[in-house]
LOSE-397034 format. One line per 8 residues: number of its first residue (from 1); for each residue y, x, z of C-alpha. Coordinates in nm, 3 decimals. Example, Ala and Ser with C-alpha at 12.3 -4.5 7.8 and 13.67 -1.06 7.14 Angstrom:
// residues 2
1) -0.450,1.230,0.780; -0.106,1.367,0.714
//
This chain:
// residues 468
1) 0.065,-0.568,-3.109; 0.116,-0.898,-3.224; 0.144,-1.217,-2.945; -0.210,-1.310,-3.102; -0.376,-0.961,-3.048; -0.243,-0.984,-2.667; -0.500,-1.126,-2.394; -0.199,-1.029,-2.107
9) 0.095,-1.161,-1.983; 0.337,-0.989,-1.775; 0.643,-1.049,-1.557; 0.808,-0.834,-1.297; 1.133,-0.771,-1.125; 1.264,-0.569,-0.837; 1.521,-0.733,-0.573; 1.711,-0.532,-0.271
17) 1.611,-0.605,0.038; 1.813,-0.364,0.249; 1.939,-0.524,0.552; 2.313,-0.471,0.693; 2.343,-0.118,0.941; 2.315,-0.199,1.319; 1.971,-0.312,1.256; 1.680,-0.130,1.482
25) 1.436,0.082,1.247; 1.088,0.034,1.298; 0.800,0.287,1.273; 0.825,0.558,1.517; 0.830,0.486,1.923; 1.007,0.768,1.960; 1.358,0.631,1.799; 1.321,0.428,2.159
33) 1.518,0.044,1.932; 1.796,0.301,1.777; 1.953,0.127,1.530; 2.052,0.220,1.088; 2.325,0.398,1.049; 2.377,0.248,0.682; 2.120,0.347,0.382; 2.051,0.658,0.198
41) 1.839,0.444,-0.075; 1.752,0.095,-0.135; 1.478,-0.071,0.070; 1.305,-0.272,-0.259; 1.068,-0.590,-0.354; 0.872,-0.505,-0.661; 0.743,-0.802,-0.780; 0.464,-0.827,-1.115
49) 0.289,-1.085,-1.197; -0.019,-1.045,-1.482; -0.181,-1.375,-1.613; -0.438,-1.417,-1.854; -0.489,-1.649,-2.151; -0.749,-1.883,-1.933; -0.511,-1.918,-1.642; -0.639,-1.625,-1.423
57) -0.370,-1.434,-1.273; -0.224,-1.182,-1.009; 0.092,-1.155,-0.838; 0.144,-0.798,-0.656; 0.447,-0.827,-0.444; 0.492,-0.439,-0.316; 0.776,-0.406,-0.013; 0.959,-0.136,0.166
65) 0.828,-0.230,0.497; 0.640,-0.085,0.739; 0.356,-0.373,0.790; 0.371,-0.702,0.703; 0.198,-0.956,0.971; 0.013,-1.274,0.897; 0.272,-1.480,0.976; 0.531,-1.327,0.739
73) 0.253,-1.260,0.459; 0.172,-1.629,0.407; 0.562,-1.751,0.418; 0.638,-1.501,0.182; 0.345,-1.608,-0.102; 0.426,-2.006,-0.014; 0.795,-1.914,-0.135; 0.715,-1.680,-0.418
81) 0.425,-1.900,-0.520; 0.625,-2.235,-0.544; 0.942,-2.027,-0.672; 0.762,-1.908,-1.024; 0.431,-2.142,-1.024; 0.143,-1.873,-0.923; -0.128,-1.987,-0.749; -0.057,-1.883,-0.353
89) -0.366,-1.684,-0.319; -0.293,-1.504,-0.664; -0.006,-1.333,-0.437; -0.075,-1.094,-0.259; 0.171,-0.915,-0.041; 0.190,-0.594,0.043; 0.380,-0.298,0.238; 0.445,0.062,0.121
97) 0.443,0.143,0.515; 0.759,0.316,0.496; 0.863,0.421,0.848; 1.259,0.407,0.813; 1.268,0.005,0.720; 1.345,-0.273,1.009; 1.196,-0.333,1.266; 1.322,-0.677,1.299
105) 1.115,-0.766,0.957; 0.767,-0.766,1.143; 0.578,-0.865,1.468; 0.560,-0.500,1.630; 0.277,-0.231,1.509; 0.084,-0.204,1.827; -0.028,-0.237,2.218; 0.290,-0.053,2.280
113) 0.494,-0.233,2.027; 0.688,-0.514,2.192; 0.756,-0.831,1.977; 1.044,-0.724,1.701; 1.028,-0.988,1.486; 1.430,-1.145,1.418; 1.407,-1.463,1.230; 1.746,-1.435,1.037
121) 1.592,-1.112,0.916; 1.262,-1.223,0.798; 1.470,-1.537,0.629; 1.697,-1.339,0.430; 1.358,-1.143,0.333; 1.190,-1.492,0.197; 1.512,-1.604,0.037; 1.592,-1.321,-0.209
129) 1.213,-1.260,-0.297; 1.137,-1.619,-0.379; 1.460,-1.605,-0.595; 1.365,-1.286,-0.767; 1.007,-1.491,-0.821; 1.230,-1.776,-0.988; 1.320,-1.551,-1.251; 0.948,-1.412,-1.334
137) 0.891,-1.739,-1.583; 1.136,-1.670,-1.834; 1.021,-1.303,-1.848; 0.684,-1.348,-1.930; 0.561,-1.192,-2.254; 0.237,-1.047,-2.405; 0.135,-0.683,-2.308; -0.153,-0.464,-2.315
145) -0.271,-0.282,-1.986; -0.344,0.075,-1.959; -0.527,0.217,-1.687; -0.524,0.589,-1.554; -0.579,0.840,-1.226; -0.354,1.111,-1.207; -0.408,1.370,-0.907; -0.134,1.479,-0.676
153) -0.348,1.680,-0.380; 0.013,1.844,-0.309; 0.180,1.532,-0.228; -0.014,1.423,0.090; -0.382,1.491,0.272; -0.558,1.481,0.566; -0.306,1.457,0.868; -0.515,1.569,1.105
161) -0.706,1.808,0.966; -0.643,2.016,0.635; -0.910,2.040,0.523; -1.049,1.668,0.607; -1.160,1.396,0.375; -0.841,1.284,0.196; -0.818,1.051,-0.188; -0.588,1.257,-0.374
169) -0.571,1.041,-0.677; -0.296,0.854,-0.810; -0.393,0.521,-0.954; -0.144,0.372,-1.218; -0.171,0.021,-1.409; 0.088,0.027,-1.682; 0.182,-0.242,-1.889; 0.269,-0.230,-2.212
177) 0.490,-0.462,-2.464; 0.462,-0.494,-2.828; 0.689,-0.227,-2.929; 0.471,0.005,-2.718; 0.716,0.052,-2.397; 0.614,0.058,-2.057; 0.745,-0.312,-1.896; 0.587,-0.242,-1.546
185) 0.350,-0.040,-1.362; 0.175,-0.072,-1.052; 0.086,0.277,-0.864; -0.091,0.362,-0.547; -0.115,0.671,-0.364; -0.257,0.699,0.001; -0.040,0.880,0.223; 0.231,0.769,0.458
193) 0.524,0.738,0.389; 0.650,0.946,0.633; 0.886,1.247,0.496; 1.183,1.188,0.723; 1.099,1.196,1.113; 1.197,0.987,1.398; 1.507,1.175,1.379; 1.626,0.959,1.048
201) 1.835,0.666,1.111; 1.912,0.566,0.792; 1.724,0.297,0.557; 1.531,0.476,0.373; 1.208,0.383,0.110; 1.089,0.719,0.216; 0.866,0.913,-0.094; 0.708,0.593,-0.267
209) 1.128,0.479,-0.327; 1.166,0.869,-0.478; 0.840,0.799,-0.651; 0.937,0.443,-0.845; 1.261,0.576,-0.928; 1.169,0.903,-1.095; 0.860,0.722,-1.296; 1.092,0.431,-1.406
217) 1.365,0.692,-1.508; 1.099,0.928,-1.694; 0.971,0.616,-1.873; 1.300,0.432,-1.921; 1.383,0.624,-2.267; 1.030,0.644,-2.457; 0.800,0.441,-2.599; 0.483,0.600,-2.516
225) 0.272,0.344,-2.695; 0.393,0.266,-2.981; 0.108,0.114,-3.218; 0.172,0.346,-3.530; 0.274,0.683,-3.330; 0.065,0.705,-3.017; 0.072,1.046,-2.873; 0.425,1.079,-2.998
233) 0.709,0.941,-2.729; 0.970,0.795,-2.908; 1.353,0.693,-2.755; 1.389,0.334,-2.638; 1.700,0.141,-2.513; 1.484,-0.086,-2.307; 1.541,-0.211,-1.984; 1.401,0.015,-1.704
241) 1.025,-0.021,-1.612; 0.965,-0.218,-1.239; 0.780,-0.010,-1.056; 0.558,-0.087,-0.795; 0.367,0.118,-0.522; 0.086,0.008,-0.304; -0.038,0.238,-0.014; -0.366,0.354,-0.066
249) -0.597,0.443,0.223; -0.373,0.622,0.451; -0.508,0.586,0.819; -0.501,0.966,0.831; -0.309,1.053,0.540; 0.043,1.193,0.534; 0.247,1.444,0.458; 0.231,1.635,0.788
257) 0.065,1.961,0.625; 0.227,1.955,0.298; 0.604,1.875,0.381; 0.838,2.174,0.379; 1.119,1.969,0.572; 1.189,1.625,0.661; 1.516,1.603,0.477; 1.598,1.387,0.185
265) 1.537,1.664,-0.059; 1.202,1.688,0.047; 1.140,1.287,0.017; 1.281,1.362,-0.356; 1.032,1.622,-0.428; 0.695,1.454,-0.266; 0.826,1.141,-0.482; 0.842,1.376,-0.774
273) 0.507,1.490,-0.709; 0.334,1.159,-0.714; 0.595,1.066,-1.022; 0.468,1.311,-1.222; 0.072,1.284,-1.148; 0.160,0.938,-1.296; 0.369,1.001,-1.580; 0.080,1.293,-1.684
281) -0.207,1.087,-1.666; -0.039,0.746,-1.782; 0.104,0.964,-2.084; -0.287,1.066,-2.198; -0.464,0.713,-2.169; -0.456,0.458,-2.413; -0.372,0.055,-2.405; -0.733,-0.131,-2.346
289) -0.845,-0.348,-2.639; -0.985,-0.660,-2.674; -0.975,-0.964,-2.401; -0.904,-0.886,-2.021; -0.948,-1.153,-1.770; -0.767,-1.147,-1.422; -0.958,-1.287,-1.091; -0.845,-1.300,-0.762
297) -1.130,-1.335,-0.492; -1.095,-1.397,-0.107; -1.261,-1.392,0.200; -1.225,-1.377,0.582; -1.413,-1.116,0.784; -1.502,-1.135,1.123; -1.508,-0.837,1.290; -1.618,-0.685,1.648
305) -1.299,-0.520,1.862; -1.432,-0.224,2.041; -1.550,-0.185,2.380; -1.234,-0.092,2.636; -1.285,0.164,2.901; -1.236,0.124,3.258; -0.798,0.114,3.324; -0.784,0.420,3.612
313) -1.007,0.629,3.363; -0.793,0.562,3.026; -0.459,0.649,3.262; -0.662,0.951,3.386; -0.722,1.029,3.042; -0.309,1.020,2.935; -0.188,1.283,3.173; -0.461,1.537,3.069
321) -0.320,1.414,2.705; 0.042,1.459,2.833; -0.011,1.766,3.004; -0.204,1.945,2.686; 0.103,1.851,2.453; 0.351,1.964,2.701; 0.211,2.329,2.680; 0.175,2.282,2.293
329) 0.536,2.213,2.305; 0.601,2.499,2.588; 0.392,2.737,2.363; 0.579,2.684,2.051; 0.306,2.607,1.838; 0.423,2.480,1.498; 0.534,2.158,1.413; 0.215,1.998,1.239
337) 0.010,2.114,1.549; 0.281,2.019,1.841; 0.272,1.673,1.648; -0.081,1.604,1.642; -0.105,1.707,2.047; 0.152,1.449,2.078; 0.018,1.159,1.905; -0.336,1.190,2.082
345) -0.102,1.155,2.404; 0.057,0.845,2.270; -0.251,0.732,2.126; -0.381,0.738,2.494; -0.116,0.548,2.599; -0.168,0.255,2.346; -0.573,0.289,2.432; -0.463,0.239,2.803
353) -0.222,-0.061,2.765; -0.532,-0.258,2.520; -0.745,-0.179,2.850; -0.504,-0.348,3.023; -0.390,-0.604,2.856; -0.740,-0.681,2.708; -0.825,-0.802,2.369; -1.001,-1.112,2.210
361) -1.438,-1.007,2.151; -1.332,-1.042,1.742; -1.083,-1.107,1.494; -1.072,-1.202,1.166; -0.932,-0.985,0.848; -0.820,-1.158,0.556; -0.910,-0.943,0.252; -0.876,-0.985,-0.097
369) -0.964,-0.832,-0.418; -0.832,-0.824,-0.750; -1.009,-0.740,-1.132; -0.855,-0.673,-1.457; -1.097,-0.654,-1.712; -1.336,-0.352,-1.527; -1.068,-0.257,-1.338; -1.046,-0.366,-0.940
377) -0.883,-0.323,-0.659; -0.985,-0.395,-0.288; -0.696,-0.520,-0.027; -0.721,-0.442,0.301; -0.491,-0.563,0.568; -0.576,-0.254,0.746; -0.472,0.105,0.797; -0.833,0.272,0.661
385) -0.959,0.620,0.673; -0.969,0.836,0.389; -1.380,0.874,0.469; -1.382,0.475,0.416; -1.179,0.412,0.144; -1.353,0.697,-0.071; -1.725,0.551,0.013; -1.591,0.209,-0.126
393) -1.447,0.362,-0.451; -1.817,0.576,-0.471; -2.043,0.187,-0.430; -1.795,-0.003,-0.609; -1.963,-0.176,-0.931; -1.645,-0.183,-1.123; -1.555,0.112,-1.299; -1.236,0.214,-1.178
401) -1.192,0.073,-0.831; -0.868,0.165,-0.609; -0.858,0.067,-0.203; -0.550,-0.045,-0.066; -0.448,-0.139,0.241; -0.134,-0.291,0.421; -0.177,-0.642,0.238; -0.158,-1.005,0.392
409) -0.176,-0.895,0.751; -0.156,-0.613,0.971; -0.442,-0.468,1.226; -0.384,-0.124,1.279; -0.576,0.140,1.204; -0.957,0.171,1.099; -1.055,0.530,1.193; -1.385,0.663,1.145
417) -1.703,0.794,1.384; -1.569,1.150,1.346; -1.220,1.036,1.456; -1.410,0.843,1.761; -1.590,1.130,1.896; -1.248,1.391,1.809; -1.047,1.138,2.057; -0.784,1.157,1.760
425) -0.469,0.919,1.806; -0.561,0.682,1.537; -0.910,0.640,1.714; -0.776,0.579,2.056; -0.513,0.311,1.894; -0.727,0.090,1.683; -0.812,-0.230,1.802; -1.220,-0.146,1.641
433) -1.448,0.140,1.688; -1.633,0.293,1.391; -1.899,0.008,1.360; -1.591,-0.226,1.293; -1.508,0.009,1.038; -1.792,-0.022,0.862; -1.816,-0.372,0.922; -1.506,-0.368,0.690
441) -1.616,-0.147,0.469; -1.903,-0.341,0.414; -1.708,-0.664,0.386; -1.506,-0.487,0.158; -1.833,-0.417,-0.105; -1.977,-0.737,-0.066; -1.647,-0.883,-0.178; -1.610,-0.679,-0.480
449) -1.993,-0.782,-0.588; -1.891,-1.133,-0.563; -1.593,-1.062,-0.754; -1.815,-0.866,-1.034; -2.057,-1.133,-1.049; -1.731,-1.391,-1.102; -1.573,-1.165,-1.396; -1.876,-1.067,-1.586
457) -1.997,-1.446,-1.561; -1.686,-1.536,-1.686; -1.733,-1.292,-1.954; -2.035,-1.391,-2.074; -1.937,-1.783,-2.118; -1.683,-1.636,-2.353; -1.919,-1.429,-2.555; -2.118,-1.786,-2.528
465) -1.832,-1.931,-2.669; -1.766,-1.705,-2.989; -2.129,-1.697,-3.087; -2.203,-2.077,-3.096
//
């Protein structure tokens, strides 16, 4: 692939972002503000940024966090953006929703959440990924992108049913120099990232750290796509890929039925899981051909909060909740089960303190989607049902569409009618009922149509263009 044959340009880095020990971890109300202990692996920025050869262009800026609020989301693309010269709203920030990262990095996750946020924190954050974006300009070169779905149904599903709706497909945009070696890749996956328990105290990227390390190390050495011996992976001495994982539509995904422990082995293995789903279906696709543009589209969607039930009736409503998880726990039911009895009580709990402390009649979602070529994906600053996120991939009118959510903002979660009438906890804790859902969902289409309409127009001027 020759610089003229190349309608891409890439750049991407990865900085550490792991914050001293003594720091409170964030995710899980029942660690009560403990603090880290120290790290067992690197908390990570992955930053790539794809342009095109008419100035349309993407920055994905993946983080071990567990949200990322408004607030945080726009300081952090000002910084990057002026740092390497994107386009702010070409950034787009996003969290892997890893539940053993700091607290002190974000606003709080919930009504029972109280305000976390520690400024010196969420400086230190901005400073060292705005200087890892300063180095993305000298790194750009040509590349070709290569697009594939790998399936990993072992690795995560449904967490509060088995057998539930759950996407089990890996999505993986690789990108690919001119000696035919893998310079980045962006993956997503929906389930949380939530392998190690409450229990954990140490900083920890949780599966999708396991995940980017075993993909960059299995395509570190080869050259899978190399013009003249495609098919065949020959040895390289390159620098390591940067590997970057969004969260896919996880609102009820997780590893709750799948995990054999919540030990560090076991974060290794789900990693490995996703890792190789990747690696298999990166490793039969081939690099696109021809010209690929890259768009950006936004848009802000208003959305309906849900109707809150009268205060005595939503506290009546906890101790039945609390007193059918006690006996679960009494009984010695097993761990999946004993953890979904508790979460509908705590889920309660967070329904009760929104009745009390009220909410505002709407709020308003920033959302944002992103095409290369026929490829798209939909961000969603939103924790979305499986149910959802599936429907959107079915109606998309790109080709290959992925759903991610976690990006620019953080709302909660976005559970579905069946999660409404099962009283799950997700259901009780979201801020919308299911007709916000599909509000979103909706908003989520209508965005990708507009963003279809952009690319293909775009396409055709081209063609215009040649033929004249």
């Amino acid at each position: 692939m020759s610089e003229s044959e190349a309608s891409l340009q890439v750049a991407a880095a990865t900085v550490g972002l792991t914050p001293p020990a003594g720091k409170p971890l964030g995710g899980y109300l029942l660690r009560e503000g403990k603090t880290a202990t120290g790290a067992h692996d690197p908390l990570e920025g992955s930053l790539i940024w794809l342009r095109d050869m008419h100035g349309g262009e993407v920055l994905w800026l993946a983080m071990d966090v567990v949200c990322v609020d408004e607030e945080l989301a726009a300081r952090i693309a000002a910084a990057v953006g002026q740092a390497c010269g994107c386009a702010t709203d070409a950034v787009l920030v996003c969290a892997s929703h890893t539940h053993s990262s700091a607290s002190g990095w974000v606003r709080g996750l919930g009504p029972m959440s109280p305000e976390t946020a520690d400024g010196q924190l969420r400086e230190v954050l901005v400073d060292r990924l705005a200087a890892a974006a300063g180095t993305l300009p000298s790194r750009l070169a040509p590349c070709r992108a290569v697009f594939a779905e790998g399936h990993a149904p072992a690795a995560g599903g449904n967490r509060n049913d088995p057998t539930g709706p759950h996407d089990p497909s890996a999505g993986v945009l690789a990108l690919v120099d001119a000696a035919g070696a893998v310079v980045a890749a962006i993956v997503d996956y929906a389930s949380h990232a939530t392998v190690l328990g409450h229990e954990n105290l140490a900083w920890s990227a949780d599966w999708p750290g396991a995940m980017r390390r075993a993909l960059s190390g299995a395509l570190a050495p080869i050259t899978p796509f190399e013009p003249r011996t495609l098919g065949k992976a020959r040895a390289s001495t390159r620098t390591p890929p940067v590997i970057a994982f969004l969260q896919g539509a996880a609102g009820d995904a997780s590893p709750r039925f799948v995990r054999r422990s919540q030990t560090f082995p076991e974060v290794d293995r789900i990693g490995g899981l996703v890792a190789g789903a990747a690696l298999e279906a990166l490793l039969a696709a081939r690099p696109e051909t021809g010209e690929r543009r890259v768009a950006v589209r936004r848009a802000a969607v208003t959305v309906r909060t849900r109707d809150l039930p009268d205060l005595a009736e939503a506290r009546r409503r906890s101790g039945e909740l609390e007193a059918t998880w006690l006996a679960a726990r009494a009984a010695g039911v097993p761990a999946p089960e004993e953890r979904i009895a508790r979460t509908r009580y705590e889920g309660s709990l967070m329904l009760a303190a929104l009745a009390e402390a009220g909410m505002a009649a709407s709020v308003e979602l920033p959302i944002a989607a992103v095409a290369v070529g026929e490829a798209a994906w939909i961000h969603l600053p939103v924790e979305l049902f499986a149910s959802y996120g599936l429907a959107i991939r079915e109606r998309s009118p790109f080709g290959w569409t992925r759903v991610i959510g976690y990006t620019g903002g953080y709302f909660g979660y976005v559970a579905d009618e069946a999660a409404h009438r099962n009283g799950v906890y997700e259901a009780s804790a979201s801020r919308f009922d299911a007709r916000g859902g599909q509000t979103i969902a909706d908003a989520a289409l209508d965005l990708l149509r507009e963003l279809a309409t952009q690319v293909h127009g775009r396409a055709s001027e081209a063609l215009e263009g040649v033929t004249r």
